[in-house]
N, C-alpha and C positions, 0 to 999 in steps of 0.2 A: 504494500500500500504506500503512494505514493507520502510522503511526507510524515509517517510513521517510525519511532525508532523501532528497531527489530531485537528482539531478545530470544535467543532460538529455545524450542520448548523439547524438550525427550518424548511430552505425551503426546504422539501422534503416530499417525500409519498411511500406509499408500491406502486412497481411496481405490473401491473396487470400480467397477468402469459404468459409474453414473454420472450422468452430469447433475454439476452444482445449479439446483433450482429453487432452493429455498434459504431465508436467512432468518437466524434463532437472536430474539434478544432475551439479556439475562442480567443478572446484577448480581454482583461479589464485592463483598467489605470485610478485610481480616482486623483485629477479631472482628464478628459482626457489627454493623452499624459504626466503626470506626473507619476516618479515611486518612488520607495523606502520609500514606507510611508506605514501605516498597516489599509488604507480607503477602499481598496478591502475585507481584512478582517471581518472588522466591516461591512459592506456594505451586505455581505453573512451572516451574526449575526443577521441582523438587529437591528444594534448600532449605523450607520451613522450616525451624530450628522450633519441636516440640515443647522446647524449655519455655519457650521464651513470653508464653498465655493456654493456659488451660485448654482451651479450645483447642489449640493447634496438636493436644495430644488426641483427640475426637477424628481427626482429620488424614493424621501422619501415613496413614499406610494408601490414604489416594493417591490415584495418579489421572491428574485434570488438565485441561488447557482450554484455549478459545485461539480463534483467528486473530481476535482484535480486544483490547481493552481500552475502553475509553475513561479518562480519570475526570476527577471532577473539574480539573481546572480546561478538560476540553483535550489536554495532551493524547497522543492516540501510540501503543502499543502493540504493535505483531509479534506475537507468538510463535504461528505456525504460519507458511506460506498457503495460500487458497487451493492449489492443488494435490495440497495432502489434507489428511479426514485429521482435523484436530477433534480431542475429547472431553466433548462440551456439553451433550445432551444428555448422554445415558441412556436406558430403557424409555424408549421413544418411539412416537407415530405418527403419521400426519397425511393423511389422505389416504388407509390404509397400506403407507411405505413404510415400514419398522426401521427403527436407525436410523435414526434423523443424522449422525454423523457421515454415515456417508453420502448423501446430498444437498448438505447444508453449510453455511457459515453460520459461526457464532462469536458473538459481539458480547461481551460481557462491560456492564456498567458499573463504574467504582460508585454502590449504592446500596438501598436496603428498599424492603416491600414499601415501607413506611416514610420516606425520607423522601423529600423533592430532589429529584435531580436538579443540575443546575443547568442553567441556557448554554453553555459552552458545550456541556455535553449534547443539549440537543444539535447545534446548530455542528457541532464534530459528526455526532450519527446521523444526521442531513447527507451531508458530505459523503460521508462512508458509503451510504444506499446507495446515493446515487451513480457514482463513481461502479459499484456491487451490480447494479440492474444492467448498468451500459456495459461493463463486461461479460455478463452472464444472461443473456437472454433470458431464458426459462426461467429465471427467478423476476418473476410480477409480483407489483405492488402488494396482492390478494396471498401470494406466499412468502408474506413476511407475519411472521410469530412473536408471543413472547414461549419462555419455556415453560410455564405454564399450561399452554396450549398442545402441546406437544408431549406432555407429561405429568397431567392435571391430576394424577393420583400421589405424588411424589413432589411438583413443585409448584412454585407460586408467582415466582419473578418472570415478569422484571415489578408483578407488585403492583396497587393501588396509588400507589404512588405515581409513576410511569404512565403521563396526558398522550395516549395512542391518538388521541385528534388533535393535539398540537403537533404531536410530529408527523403523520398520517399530511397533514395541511403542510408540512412544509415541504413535504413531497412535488408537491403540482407546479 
């Protein structure tokens, strides 16, 4: 992604031979609901140092990533390149396709269900989409998610929080 620092992630794999049609938004704050620290980072590294908050001993034996992290002050992070399956979703589905990771990107937001994003981050994940749709055809407007949607038994985000008609409107 153009204009992104790139941090390379371990947690990924070759996608099998589908094409990328869909894009997952999600939100991550390590500990939860805390930002501006670099434990999301390390966490997608697998450098999370379990010492270092409670939680992170809850966590230690994942192995996660995302395509993209967008932080709250708008800054934008790559993980995994678009043509490898980063692991983002988990036990997922979406139009009866199981594995959302191997035809999806996912966008993870430095956020919480509860928490207002902030404009920087919208107006980064504007950018992202749209920049995401002109490369990849097959992913329409109409197959963009939260993961929630994709995994409504298990998760929640990107959250009540997260105005899908504010950013939905900055689409057009």
């Amino acid at each position: 992604m153009v204009g992104a620092k790139f941090i390379e992630s371990p947690n990924c794999s070759e996608r099998p031979n589908q094409d990328i049609s869909l894009l997952v938004i999600h939100n991550i704050s390590l500990p939860p609901n805390e930002f501006d620290n670099d434990f999301v980072e390390k966490f997608f590294q697998n450098k999370l140092n379990p010492n270092e908050h409670p939680y992170f001993r809850e966590i230690e034996n994942l192995k996660v990533s995302s395509h993209l992290y967008i932080k709250r002050d708008g800054s934008i992070i790559q993980f995994v390149p678009f043509h490898l399956k980063a692991w983002h979703a988990g036990v997922s589905c979406f139009e009866g396709q199981e594995d959302c990771n191997n035809f999806s990107v996912g966008v993870e937001l430095e956020g919480a269900d509860d928490i207002a994003y902030t404009d920087e981050q919208y107006e980064s994940l504007k950018e992202v989409t749209k920049a995401l749709l002109n490369q990849y055809p097959l992913m329409e407007k109409q197959r963009i998610v939260g993961h929630s949607d994709i995994a409504p038994s298990r998760k929640t985000d990107p959250g009540p929080s997260f105005s899908w008609k504010k950013y939905r409107s900055s689409l057009s």
